[in-house]
C-alpha positions as CSV (number, residue, x, y, z in Angstrom):
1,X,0.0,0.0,0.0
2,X,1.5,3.5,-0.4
3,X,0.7,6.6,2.0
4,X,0.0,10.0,0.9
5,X,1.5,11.9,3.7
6,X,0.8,16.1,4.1
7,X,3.5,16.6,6.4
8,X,6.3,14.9,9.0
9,X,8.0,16.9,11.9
10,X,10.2,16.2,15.0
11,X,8.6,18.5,17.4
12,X,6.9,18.2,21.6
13,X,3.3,16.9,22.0
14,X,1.5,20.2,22.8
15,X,-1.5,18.6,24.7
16,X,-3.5,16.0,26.0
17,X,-1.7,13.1,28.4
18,X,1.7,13.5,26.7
19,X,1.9,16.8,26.7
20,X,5.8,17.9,26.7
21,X,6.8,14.5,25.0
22,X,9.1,14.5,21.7
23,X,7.7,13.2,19.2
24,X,7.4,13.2,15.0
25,X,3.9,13.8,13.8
26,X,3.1,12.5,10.9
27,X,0.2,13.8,9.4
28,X,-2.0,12.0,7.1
29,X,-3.8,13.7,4.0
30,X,-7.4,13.5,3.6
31,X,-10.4,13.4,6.2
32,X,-13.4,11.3,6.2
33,X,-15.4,14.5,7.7
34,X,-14.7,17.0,5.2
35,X,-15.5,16.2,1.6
36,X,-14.4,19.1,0.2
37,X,-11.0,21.7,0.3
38,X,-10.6,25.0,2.2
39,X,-13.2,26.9,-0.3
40,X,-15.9,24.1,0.4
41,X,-15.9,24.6,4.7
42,X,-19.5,24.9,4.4
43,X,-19.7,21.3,3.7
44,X,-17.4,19.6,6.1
45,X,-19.6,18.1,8.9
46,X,-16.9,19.1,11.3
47,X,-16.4,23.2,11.6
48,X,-13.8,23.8,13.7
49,X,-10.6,21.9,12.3
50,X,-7.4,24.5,12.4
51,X,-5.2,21.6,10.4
52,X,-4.2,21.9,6.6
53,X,-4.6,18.1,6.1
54,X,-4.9,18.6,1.8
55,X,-2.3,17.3,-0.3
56,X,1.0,16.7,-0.1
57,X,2.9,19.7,-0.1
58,X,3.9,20.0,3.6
59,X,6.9,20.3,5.4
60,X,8.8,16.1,4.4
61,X,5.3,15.7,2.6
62,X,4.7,13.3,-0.5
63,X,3.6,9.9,-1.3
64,X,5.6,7.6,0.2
65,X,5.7,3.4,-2.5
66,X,5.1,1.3,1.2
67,X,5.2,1.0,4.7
68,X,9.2,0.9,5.0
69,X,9.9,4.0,2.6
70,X,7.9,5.8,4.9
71,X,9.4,4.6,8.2
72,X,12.7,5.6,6.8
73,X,11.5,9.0,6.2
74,X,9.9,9.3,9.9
75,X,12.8,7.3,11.2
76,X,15.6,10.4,10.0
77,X,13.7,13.1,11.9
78,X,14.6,11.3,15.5
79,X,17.9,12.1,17.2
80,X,20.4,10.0,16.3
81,X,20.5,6.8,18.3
82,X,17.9,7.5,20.6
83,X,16.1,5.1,22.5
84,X,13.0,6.9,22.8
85,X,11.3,7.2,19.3
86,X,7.6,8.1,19.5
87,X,5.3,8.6,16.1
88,X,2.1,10.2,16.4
89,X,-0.7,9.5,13.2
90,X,-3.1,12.3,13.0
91,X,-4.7,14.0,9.8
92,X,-7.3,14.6,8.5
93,X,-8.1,10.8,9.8
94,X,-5.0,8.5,10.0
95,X,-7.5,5.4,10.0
96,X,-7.9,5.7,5.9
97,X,-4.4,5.2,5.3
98,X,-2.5,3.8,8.5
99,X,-2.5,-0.2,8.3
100,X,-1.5,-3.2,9.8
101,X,1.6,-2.9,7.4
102,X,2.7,0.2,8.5
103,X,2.3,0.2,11.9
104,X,4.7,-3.6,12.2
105,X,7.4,-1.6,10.3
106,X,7.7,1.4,12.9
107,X,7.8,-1.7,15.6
108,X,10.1,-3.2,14.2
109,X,12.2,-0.4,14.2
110,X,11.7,0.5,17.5
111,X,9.2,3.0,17.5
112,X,6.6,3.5,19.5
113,X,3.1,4.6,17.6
114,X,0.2,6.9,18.7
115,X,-2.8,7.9,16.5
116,X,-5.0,10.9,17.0
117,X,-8.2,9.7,15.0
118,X,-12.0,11.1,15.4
119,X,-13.5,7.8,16.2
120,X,-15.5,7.2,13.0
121,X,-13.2,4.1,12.2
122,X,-12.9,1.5,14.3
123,X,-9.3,0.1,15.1
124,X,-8.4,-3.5,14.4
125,X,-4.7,-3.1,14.6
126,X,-1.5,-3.1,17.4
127,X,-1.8,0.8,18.6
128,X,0.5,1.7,21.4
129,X,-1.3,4.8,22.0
130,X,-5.1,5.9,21.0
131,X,-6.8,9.0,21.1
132,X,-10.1,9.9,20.1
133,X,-11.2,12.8,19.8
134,X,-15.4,12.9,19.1
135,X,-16.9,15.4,16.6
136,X,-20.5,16.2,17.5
137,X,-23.4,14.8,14.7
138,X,-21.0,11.6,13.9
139,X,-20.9,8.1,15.0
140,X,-18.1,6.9,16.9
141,X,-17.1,3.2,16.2
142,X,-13.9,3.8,18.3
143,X,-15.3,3.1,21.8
144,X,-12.0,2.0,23.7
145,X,-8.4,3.3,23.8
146,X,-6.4,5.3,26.5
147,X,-7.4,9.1,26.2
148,X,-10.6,10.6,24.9
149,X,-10.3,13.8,24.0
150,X,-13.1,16.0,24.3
151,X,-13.0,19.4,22.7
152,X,-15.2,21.8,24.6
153,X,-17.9,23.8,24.2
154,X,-18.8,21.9,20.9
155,X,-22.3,22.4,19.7
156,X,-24.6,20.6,22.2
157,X,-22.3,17.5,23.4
158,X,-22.2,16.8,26.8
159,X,-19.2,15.5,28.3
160,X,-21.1,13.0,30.5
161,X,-22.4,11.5,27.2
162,X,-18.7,9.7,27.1
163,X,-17.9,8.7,30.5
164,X,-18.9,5.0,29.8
165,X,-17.0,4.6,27.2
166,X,-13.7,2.3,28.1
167,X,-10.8,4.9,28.0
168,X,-8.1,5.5,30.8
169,X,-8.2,9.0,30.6
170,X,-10.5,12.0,30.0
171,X,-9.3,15.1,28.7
172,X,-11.3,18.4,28.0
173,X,-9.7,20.0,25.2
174,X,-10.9,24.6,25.1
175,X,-12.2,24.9,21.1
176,X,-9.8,27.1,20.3
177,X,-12.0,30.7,18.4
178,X,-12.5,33.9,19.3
179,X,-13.9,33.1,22.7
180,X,-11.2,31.1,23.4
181,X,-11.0,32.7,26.6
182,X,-14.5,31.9,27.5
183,X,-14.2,28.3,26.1
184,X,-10.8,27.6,28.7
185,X,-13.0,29.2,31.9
186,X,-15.9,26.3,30.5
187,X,-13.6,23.4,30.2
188,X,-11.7,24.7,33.8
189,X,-15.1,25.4,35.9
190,X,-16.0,21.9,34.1
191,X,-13.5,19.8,35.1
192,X,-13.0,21.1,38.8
193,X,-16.9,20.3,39.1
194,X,-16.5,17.0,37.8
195,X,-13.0,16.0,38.6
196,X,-13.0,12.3,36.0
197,X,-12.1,15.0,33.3
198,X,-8.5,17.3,33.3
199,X,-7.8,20.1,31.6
200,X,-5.6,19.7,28.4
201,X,-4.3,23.3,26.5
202,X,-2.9,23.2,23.3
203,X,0.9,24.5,25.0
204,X,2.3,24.4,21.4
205,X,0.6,26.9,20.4
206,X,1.3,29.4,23.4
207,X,4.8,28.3,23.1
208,X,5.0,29.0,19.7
209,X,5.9,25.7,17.9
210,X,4.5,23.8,15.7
C-alpha cells in the first residue's frame, strides 16, 4: 500500500496526556469529515478543524511506495540513536491510510506509535497509544483506547455523554475561536466540578511551535 503523507516533523506533543513528550507527527492527508478543500468549509460536517490536512505539499510531505519508505523518512527526523522514538498518526483521519503494514514496520524499528483519530473508524490493529477525539453529529465506532479527548464547548455534546465509554483518561480540550477565553474558563469550571475529566491546552501553540 502506499501513503499520501501532508507533512512529517520532529517537534513536543502540545497537549493531551503526553503533553511535553518529543515526538514526529506524521500527518496524514485526507479526512473522512470533510469532503471538500478549504473553499468548500461549508460542507465539512466538522467546523472547527485549524489543520491543513490537503495534499502533499507540507513540510517532508509526498507519497511515500510502502510501509518501509515511509518509516525511513519518519525514522531520520529522531535524534540519532535515541532510545525513545515516538510517532504520532493524525490528519485529517489517520485510520484511511494507517494499516497493519505500517504500523509492524515502525515496531520493528523500535518506534513506538500513537494515533489521534475522530473515532469514525474503528481500530483493528497493534496501537501503542489511541486517542479519540469525538466530533459532534457523527458516530463513533472507536469506543475503547487510552485518552478521549473532548473538545469543549462543541455544539450541544455533553461531556457526561462519554464517561462509559472504556478509556483510561479523559481530557477536555478549550475549542480554540475567538472566545477562546471563555471556552478555557468552561472546560476549567467543568472539570473542577467534575474531577474524571482534566484540563488539556494546546501548549504548542502558546509556546510557539508547531
Amino acid at each position: 500500500m502506499s501513503y499520501s503523507v501532508k507533512e512529517i516533523y520532529y517537534t513536543l506533543q502540545g497537549e493531551g496526556h503526553h503533553s511535553g513528550r518529543s515526538s514526529v507527527f506524521l500527518r496524514f492527508s485526507g479526512c473522512n469529515l470533510w469532503s471538500g478543500r478549504e473553499e468548500d468549509r461549508s460542507k465539512a460536517i466538522c467546523q472547527f478543524c485549524d489543520t491543513d490536512f490537503w495534499g502533499v505539499d507540507g513540510e517532508n510531505g509526498g507519497k511515500f511506495k510502502d510501509a518501509q519508505a515511509l518509516v525511513d523518512h519518519v525514522d531520520k527526523l529522531f535524534p540519532q540513536d535515541s532510545q525513545y522514538k515516538y510517532v504520532v498518526c493524525t490528519g485529517g483521519e489517520p485510520m484511511l491510510q494507517l494499516d497493519k503494514s505500517l504500523v509492524e514496520a515502525f515496531h520493528q524499528r523500535g518506534i513506538e506509535v500513537g494515533i489521534e483519530t475522530n473515532g469514525t473508524i474503528a481500530i483493528d490493529i497493534d496501537i501503542d497509544w489511541i486517542c479519540v477525539s469525538p466530533k459532534e453529529n457523527t458516530v463513533i465506532e472507536q469506543r475503547k483506547g487510552n485518552e478521549l479527548k473532548l473538545v469543549y464547548p462543541q455544539g450541544n455534546m455533553d461531556p457526561s455523554d462519554w464517561e462509559d465509554l472504556d478509556f483510561d483518561y479523559f481530557l477536555l480540550s478549550p475549542m480554540d475561536n475567538v472566545d477562546q477565553a471563555a471556552n478555557i474558563k468552561a472546560c476549567m469550571e467543568y472539570c473542577m466540578a467534575h474531577p474524571k475529566w482534566r484540563l488539556s491546552l494546546q501548549t504548542h501553540k502558546i509556546l510557539d511551535i508547531k
